[in-house]
PDB file of the backbone (N, CA, C, O) and the ligand in Angstrom, with CONECT records:
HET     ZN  A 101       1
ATOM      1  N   UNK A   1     -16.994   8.305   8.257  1.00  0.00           N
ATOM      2  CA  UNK A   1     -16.025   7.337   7.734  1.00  0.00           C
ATOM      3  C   UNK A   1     -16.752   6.073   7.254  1.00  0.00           C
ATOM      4  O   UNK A   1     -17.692   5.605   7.895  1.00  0.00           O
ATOM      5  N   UNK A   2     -16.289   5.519   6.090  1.00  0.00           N
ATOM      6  CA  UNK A   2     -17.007   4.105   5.406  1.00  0.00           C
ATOM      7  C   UNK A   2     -16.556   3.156   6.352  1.00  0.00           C
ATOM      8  O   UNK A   2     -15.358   3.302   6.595  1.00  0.00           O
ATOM      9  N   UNK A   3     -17.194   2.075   7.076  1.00  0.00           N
ATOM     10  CA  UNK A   3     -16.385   0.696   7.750  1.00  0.00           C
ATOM     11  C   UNK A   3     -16.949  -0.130   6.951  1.00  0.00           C
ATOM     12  O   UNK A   3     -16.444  -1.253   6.950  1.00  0.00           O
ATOM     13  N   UNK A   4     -17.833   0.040   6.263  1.00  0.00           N
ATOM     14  CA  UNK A   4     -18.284  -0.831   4.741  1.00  0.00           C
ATOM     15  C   UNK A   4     -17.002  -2.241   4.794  1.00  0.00           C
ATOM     16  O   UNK A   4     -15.861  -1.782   4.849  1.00  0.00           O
ATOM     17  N   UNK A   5     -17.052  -3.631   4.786  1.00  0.00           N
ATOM     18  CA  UNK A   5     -15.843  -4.698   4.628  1.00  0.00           C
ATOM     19  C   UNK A   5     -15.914  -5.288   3.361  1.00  0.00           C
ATOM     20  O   UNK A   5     -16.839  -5.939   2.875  1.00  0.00           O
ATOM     21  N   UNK A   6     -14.671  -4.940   2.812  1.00  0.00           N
ATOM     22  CA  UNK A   6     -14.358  -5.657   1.413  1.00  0.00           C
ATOM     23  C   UNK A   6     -13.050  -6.182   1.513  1.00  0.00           C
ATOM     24  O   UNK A   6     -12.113  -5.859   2.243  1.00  0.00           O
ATOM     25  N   UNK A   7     -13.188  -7.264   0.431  1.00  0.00           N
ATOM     26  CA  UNK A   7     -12.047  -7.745   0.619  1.00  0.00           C
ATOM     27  C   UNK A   7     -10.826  -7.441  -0.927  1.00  0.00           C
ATOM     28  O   UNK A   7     -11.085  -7.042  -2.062  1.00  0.00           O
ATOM     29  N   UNK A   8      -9.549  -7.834  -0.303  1.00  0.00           N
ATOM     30  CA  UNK A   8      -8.411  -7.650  -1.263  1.00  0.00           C
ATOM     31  C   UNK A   8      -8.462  -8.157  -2.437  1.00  0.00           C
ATOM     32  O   UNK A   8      -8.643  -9.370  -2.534  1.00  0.00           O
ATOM     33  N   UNK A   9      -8.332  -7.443  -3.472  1.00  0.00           N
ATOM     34  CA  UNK A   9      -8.543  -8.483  -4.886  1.00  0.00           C
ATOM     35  C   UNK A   9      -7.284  -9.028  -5.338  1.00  0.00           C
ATOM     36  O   UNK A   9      -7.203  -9.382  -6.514  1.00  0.00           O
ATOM     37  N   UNK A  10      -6.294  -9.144  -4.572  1.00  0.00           N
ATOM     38  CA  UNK A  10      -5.600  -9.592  -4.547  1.00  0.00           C
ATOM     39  C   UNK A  10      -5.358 -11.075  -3.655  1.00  0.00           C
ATOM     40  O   UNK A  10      -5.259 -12.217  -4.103  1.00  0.00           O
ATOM     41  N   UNK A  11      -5.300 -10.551  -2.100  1.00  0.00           N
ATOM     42  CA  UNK A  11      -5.145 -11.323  -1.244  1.00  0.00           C
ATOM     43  C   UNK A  11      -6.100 -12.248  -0.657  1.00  0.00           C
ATOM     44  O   UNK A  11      -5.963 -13.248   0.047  1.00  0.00           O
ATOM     45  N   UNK A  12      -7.517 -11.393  -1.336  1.00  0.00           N
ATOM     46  CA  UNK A  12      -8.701 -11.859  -0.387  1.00  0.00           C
ATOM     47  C   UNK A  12      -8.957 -11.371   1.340  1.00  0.00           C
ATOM     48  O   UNK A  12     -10.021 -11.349   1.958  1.00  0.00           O
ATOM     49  N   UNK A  13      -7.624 -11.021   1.797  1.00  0.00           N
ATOM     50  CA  UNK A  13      -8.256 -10.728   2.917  1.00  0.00           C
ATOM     51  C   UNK A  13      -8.980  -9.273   3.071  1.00  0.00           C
ATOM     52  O   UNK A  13      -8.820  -8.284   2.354  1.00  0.00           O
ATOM     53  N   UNK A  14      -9.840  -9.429   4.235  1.00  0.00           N
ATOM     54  CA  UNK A  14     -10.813  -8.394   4.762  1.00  0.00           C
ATOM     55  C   UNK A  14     -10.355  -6.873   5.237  1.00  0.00           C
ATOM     56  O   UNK A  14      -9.564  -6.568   6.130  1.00  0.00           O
ATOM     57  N   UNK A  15     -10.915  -6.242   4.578  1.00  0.00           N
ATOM     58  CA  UNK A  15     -10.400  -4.467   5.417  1.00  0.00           C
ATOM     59  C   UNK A  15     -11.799  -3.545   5.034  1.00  0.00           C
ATOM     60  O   UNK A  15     -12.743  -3.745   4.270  1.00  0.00           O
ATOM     61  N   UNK A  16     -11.443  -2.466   5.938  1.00  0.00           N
ATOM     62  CA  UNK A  16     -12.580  -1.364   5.865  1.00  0.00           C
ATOM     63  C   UNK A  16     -12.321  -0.489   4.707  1.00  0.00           C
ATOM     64  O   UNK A  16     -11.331   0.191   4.437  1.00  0.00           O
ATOM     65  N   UNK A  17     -13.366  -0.648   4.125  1.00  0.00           N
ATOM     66  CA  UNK A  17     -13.395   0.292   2.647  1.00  0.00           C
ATOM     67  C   UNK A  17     -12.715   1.258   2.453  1.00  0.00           C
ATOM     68  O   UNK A  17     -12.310   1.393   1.299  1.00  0.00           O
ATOM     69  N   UNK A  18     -12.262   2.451   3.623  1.00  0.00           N
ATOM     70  CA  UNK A  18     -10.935   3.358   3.216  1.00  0.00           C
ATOM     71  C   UNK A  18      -9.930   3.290   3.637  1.00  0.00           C
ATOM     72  O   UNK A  18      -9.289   4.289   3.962  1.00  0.00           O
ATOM     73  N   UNK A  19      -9.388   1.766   3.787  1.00  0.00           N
ATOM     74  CA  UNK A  19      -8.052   1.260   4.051  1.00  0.00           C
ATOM     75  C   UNK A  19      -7.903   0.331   2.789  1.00  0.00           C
ATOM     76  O   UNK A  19      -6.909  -0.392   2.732  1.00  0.00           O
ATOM     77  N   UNK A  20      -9.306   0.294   1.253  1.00  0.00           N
ATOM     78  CA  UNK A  20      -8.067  -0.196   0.309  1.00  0.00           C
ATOM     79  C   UNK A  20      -7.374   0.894  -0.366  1.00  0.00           C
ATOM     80  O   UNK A  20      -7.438   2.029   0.108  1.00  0.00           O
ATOM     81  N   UNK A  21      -6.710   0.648  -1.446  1.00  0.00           N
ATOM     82  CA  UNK A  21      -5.725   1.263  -2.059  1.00  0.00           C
ATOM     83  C   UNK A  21      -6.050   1.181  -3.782  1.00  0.00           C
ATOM     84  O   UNK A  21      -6.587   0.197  -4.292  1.00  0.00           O
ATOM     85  N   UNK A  22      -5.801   1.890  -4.234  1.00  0.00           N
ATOM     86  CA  UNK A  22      -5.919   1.795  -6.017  1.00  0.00           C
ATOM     87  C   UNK A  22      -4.562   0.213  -6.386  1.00  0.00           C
ATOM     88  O   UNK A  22      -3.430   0.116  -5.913  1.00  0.00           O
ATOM     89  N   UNK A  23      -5.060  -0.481  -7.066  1.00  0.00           N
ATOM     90  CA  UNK A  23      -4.212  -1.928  -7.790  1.00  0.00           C
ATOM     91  C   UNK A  23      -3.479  -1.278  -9.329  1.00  0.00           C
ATOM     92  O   UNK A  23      -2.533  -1.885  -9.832  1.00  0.00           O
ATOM     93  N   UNK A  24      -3.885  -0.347  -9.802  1.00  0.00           N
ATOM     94  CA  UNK A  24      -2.867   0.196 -10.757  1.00  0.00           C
ATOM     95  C   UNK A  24      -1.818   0.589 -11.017  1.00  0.00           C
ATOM     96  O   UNK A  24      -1.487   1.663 -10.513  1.00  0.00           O
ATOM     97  N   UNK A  25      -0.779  -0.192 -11.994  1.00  0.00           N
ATOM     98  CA  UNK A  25      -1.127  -1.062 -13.187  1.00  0.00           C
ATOM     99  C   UNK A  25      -1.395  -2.627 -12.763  1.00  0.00           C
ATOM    100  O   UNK A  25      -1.517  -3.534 -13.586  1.00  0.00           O
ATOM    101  N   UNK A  26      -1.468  -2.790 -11.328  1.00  0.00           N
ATOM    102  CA  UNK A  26      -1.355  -4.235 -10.772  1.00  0.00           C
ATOM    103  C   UNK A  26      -2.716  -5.036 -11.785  1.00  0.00           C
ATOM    104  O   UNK A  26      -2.649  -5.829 -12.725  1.00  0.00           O
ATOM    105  N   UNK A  27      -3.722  -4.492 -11.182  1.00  0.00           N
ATOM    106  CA  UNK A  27      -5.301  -4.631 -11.956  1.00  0.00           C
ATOM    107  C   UNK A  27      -5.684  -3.671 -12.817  1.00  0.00           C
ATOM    108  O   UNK A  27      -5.583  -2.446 -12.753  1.00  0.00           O
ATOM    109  N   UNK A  28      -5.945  -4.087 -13.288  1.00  0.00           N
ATOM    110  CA  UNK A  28      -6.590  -2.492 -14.470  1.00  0.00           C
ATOM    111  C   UNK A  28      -8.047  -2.161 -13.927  1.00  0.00           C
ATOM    112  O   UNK A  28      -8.655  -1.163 -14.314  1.00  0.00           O
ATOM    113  N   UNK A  29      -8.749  -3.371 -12.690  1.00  0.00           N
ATOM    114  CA  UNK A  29     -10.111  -2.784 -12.653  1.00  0.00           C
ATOM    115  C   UNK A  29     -10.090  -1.469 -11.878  1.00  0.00           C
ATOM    116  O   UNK A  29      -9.780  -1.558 -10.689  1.00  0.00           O
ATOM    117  N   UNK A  30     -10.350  -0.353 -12.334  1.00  0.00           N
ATOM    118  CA  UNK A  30     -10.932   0.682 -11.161  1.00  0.00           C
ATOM    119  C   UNK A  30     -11.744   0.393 -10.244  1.00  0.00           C
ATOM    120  O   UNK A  30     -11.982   1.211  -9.355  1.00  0.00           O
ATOM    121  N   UNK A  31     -12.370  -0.919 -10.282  1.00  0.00           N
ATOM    122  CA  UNK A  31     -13.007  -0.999  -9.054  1.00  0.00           C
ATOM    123  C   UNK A  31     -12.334  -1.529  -7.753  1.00  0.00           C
ATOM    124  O   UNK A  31     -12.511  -1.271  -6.562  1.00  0.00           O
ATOM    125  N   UNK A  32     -11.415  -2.445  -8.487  1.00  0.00           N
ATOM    126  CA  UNK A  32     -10.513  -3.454  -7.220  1.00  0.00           C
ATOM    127  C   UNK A  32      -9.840  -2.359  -5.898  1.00  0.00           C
ATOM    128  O   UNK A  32      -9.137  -1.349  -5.860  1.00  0.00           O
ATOM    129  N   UNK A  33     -10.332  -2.993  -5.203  1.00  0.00           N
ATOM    130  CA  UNK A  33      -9.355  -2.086  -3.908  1.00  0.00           C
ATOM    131  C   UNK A  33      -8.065  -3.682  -3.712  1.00  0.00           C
ATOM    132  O   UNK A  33      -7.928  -4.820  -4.160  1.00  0.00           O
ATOM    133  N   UNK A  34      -7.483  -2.853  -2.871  1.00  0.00           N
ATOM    134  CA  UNK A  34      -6.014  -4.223  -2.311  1.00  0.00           C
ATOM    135  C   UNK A  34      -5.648  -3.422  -0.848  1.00  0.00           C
ATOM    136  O   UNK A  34      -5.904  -2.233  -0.655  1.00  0.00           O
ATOM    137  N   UNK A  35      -5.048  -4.254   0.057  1.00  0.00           N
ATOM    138  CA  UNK A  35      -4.541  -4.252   1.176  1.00  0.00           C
ATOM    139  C   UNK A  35      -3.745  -3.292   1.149  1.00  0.00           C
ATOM    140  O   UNK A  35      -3.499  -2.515   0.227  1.00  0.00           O
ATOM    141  N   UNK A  36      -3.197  -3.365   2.528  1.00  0.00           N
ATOM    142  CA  UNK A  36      -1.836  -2.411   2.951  1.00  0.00           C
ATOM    143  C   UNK A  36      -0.564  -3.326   1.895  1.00  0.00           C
ATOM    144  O   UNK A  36       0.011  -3.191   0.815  1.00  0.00           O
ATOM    145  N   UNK A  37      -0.611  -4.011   2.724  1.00  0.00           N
ATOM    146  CA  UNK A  37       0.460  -5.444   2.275  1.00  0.00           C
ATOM    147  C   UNK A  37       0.819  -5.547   0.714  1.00  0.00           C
ATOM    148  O   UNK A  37       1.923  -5.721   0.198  1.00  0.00           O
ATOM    149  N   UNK A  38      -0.753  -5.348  -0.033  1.00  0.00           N
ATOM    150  CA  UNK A  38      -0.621  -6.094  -1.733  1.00  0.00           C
ATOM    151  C   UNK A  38      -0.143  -4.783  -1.934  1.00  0.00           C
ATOM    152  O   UNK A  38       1.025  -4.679  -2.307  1.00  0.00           O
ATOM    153  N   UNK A  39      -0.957  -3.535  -1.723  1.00  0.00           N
ATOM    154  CA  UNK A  39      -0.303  -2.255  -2.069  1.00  0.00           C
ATOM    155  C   UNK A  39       1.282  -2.032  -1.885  1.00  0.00           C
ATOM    156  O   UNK A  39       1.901  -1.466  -2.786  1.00  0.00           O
ATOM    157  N   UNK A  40       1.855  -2.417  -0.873  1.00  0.00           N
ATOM    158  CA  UNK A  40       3.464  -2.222  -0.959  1.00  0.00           C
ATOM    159  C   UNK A  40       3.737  -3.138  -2.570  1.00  0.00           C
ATOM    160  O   UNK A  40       4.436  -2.500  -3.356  1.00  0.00           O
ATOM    161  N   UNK A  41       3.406  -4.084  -2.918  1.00  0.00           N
ATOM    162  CA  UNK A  41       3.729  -4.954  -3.920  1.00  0.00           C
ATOM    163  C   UNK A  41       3.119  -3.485  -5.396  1.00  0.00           C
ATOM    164  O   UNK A  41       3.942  -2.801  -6.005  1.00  0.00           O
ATOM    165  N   UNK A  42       2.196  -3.424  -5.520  1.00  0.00           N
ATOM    166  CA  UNK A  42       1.975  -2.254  -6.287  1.00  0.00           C
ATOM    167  C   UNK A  42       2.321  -0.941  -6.460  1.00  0.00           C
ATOM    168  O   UNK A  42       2.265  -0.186  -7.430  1.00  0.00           O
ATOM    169  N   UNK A  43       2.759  -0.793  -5.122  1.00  0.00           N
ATOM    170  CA  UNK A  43       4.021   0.473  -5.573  1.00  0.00           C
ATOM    171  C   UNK A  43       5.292   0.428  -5.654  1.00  0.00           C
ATOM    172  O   UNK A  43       5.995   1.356  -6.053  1.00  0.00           O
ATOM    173  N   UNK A  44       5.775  -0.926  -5.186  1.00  0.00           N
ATOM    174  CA  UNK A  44       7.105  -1.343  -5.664  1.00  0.00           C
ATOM    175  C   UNK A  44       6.946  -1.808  -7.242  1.00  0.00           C
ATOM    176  O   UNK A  44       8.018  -1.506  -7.767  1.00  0.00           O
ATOM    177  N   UNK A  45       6.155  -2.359  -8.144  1.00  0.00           N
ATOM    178  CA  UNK A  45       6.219  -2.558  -9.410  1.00  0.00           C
ATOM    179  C   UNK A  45       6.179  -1.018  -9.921  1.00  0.00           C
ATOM    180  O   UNK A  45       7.304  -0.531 -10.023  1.00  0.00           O
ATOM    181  N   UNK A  46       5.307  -0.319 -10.199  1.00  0.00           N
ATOM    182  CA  UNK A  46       5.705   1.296 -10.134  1.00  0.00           C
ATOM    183  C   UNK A  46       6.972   1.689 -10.336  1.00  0.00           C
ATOM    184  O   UNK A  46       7.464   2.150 -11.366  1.00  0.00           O
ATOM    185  N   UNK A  47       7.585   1.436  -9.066  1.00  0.00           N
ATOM    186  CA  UNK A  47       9.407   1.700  -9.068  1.00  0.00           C
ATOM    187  C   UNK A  47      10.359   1.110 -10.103  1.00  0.00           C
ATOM    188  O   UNK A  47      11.181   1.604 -10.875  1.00  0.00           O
ATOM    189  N   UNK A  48       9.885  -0.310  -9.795  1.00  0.00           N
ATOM    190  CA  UNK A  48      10.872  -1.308 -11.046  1.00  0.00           C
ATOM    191  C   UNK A  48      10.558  -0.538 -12.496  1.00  0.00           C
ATOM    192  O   UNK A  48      11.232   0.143 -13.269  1.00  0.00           O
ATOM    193  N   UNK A  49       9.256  -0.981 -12.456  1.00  0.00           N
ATOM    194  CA  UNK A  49       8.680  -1.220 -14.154  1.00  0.00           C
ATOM    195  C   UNK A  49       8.720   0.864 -14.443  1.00  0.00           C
ATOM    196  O   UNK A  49       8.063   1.262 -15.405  1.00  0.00           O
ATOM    197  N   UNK A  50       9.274   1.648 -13.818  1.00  0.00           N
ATOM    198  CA  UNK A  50       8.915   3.301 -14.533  1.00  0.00           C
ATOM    199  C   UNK A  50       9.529   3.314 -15.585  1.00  0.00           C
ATOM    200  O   UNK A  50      10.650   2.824 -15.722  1.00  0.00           O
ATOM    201  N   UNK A  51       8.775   3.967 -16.610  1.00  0.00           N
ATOM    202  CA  UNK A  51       8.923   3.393 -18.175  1.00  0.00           C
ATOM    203  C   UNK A  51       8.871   2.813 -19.199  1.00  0.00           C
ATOM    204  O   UNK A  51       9.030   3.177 -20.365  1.00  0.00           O
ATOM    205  N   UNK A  52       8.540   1.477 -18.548  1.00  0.00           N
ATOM    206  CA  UNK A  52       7.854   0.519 -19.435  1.00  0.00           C
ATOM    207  C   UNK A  52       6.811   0.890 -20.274  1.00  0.00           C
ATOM    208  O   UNK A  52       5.978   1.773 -20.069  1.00  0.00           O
ATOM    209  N   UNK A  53       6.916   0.146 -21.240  1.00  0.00           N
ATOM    210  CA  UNK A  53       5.726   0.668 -22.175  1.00  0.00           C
ATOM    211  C   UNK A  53       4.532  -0.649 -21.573  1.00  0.00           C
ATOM    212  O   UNK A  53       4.693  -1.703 -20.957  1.00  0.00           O
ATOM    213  N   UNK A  54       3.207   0.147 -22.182  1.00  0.00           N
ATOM    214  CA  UNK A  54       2.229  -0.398 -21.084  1.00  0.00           C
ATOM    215  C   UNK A  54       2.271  -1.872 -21.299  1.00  0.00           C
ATOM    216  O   UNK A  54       2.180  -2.571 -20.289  1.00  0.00           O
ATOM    217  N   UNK A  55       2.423  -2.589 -22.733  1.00  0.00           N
ATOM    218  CA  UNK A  55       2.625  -3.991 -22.643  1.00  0.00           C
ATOM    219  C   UNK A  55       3.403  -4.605 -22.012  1.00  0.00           C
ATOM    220  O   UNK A  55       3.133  -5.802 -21.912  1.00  0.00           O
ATOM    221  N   UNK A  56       4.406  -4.221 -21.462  1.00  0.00           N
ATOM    222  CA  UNK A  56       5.497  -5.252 -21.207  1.00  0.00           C
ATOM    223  C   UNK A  56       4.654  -5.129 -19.497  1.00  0.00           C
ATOM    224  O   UNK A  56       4.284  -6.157 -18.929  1.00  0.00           O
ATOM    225  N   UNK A  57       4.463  -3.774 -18.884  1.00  0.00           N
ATOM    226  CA  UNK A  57       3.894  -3.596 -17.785  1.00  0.00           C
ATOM    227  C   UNK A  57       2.603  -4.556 -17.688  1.00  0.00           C
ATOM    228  O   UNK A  57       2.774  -5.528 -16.952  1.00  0.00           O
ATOM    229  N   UNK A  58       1.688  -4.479 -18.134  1.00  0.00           N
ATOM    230  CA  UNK A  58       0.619  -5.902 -18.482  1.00  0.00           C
ATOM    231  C   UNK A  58       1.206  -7.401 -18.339  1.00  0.00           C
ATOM    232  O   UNK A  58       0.731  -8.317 -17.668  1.00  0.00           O
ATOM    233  N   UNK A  59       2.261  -7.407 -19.077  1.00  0.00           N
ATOM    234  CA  UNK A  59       2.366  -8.858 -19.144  1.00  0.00           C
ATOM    235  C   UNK A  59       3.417  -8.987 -17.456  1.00  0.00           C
ATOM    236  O   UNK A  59       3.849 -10.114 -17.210  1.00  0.00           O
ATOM    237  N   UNK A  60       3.666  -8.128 -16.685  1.00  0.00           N
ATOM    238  CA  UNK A  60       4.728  -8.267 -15.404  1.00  0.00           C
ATOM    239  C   UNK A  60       3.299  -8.371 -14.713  1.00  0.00           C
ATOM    240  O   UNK A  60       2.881  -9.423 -14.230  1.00  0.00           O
ATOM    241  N   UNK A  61       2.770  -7.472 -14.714  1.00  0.00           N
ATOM    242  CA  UNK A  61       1.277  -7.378 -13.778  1.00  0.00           C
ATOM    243  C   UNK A  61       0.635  -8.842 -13.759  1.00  0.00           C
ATOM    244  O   UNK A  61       0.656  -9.652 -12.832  1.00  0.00           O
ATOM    245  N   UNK A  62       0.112  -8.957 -14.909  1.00  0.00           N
ATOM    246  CA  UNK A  62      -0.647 -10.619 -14.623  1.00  0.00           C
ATOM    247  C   UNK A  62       0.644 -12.039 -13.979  1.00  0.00           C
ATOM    248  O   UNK A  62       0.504 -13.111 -13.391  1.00  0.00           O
ATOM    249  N   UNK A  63       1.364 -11.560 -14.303  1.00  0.00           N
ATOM    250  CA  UNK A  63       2.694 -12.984 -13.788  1.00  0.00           C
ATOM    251  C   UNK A  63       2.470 -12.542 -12.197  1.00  0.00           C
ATOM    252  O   UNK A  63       1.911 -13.339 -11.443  1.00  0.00           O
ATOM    253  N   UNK A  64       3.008 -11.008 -11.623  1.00  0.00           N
ATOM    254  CA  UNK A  64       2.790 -10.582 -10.190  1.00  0.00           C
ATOM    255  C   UNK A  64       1.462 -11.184  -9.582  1.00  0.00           C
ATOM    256  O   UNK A  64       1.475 -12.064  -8.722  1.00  0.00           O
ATOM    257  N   UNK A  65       0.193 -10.566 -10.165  1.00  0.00           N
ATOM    258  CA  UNK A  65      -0.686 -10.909  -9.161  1.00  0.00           C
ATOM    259  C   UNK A  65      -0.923 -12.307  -9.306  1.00  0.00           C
ATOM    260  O   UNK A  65      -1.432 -12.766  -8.284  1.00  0.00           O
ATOM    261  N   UNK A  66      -0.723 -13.220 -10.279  1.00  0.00           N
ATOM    262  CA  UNK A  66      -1.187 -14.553  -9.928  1.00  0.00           C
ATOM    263  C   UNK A  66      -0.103 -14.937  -8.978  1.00  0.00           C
ATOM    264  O   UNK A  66      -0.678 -15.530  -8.066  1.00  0.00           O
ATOM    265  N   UNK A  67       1.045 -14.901  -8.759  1.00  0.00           N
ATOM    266  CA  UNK A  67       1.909 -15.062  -8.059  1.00  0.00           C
ATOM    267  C   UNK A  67       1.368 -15.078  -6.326  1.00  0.00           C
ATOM    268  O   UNK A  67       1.248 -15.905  -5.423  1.00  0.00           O
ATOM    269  N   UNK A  68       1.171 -13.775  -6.521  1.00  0.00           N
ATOM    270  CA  UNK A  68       0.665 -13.040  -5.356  1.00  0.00           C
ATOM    271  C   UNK A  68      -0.671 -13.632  -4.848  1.00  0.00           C
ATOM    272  O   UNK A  68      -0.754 -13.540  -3.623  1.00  0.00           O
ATOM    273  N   UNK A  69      -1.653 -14.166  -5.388  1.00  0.00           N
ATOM    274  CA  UNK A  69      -3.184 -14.705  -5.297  1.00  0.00           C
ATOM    275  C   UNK A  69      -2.310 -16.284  -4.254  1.00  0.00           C
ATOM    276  O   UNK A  69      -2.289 -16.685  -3.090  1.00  0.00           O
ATOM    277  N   UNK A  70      -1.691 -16.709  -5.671  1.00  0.00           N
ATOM    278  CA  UNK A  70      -1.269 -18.218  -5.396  1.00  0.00           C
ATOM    279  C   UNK A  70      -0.394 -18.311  -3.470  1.00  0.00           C
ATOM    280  O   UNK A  70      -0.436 -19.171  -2.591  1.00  0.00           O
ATOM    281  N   UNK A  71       0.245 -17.038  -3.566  1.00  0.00           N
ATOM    282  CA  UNK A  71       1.111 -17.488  -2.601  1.00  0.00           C
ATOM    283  C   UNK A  71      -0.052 -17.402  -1.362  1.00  0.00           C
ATOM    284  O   UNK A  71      -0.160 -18.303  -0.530  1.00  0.00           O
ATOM    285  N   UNK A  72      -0.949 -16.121  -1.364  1.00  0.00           N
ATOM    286  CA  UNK A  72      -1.368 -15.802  -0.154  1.00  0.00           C
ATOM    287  C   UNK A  72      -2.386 -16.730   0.057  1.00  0.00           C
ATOM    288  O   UNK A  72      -3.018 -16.538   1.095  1.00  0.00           O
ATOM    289  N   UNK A  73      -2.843 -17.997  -0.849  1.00  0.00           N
ATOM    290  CA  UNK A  73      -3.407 -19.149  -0.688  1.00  0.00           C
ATOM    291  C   UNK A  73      -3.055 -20.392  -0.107  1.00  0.00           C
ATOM    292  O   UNK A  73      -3.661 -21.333   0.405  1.00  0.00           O
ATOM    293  N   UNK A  74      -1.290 -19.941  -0.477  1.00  0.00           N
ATOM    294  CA  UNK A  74      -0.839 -21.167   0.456  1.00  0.00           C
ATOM    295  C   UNK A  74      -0.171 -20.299   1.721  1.00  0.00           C
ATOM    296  O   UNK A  74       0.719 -20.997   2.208  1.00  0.00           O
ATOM    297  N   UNK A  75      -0.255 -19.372   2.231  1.00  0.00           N
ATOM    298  CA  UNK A  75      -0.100 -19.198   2.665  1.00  0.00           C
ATOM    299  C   UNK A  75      -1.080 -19.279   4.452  1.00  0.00           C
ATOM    300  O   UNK A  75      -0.666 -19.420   5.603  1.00  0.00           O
ATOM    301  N   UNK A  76      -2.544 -19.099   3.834  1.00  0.00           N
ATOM    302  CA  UNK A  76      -3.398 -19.230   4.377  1.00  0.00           C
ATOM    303  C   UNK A  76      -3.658 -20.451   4.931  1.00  0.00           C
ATOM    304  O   UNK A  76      -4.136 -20.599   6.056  1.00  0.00           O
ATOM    305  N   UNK A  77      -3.218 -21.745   3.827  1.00  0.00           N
ATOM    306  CA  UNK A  77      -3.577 -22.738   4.266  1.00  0.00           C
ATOM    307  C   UNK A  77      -2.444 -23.364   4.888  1.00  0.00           C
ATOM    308  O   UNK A  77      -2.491 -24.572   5.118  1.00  0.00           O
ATOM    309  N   UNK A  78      -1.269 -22.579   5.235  1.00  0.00           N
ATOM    310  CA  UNK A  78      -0.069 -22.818   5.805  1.00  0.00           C
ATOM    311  C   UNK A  78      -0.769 -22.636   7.453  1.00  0.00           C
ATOM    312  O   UNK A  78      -1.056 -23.523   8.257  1.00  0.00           O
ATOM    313  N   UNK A  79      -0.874 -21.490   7.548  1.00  0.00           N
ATOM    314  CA  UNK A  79      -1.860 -20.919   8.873  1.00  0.00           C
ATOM    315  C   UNK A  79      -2.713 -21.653   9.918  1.00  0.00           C
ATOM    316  O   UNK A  79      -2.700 -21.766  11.143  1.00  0.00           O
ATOM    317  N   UNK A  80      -3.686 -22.240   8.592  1.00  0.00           N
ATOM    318  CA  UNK A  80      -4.667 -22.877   9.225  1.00  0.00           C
ATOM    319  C   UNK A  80      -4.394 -24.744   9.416  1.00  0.00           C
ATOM    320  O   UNK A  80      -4.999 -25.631  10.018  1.00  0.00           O
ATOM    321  N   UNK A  81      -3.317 -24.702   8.660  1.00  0.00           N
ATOM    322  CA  UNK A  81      -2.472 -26.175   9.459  1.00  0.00           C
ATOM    323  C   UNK A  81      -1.367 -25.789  10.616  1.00  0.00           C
ATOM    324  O   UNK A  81      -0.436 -26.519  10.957  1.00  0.00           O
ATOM    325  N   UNK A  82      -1.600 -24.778  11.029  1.00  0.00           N
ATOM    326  CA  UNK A  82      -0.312 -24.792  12.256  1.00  0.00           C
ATOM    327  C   UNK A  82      -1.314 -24.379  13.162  1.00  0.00           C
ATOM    328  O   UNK A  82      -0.926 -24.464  14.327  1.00  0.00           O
ATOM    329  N   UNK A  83      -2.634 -23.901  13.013  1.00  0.00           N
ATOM    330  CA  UNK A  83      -3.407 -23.919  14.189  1.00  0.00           C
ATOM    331  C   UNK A  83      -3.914 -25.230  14.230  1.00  0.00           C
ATOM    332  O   UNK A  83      -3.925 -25.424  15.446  1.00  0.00           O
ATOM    333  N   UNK A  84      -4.324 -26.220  13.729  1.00  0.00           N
ATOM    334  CA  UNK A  84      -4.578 -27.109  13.807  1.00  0.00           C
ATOM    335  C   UNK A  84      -3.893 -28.329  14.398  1.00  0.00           C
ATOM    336  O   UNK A  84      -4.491 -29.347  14.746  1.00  0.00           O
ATOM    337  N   UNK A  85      -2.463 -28.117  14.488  1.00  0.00           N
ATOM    338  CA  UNK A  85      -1.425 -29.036  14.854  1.00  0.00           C
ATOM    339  C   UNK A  85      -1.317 -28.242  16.195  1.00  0.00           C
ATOM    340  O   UNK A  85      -0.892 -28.976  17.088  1.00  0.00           O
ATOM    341  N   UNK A  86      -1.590 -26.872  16.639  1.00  0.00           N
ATOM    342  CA  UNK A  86      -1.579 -26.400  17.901  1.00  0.00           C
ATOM    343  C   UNK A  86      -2.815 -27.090  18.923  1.00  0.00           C
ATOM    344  O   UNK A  86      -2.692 -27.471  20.087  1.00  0.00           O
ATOM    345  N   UNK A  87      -4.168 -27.103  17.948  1.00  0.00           N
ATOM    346  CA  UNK A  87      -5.201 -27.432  19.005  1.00  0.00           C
ATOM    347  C   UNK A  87      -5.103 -29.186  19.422  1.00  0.00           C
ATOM    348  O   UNK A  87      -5.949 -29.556  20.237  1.00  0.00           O
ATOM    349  N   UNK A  88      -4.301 -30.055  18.998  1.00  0.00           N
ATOM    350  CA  UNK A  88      -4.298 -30.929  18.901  1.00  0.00           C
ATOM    351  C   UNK A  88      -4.013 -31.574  20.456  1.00  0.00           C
ATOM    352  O   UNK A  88      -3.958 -32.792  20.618  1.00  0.00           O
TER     353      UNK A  88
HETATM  354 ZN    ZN A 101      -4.083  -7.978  -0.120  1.00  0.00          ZN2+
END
């Protein structure tokens, strides 16, 4: 088994190399792996968008993942101010 650690190209966070997931149409890179978490978000666009022609799918994809980048940034730094107000 790979325990190789990469992280989400989405979320940034950390997982073992055969716990990512394919980002397509999320990312177009074949290389990007993504989380458990971003992956539910990539196979729910799948569901919505079946049929779309590939542009309109492109232009939902880049609005999603910046969305998705942005939130799990503040989200992080949501985190690391409530541990901080804990150690206090
Ligand atoms: Zn992720």
């Amino acid at each position: 088994m790979n325990d190789k650690i990469i992280q989400c190209a989405i979320c940034t966070n950390e997982m073992r190399e055969w716990e990512g997931n394919n980002p397509q149409p999320l990312l177009p890179d074949m290389e990007d792996k993504v989380c458990r978490d971003c992956n539910d978000f990539v196979t729910a666009l799948r569901l919505v968008l079946r049929g779309t022609d590939n542009e309109t799918m492109r232009g939902y994809s880049e609005v999603i993942v910046s969305i998705m980048s942005l939130a799990s940034g503040l989200k992080k730094a949501r985190k690391m101010h409530m541990q901080m107000m804990e150690e206090e």
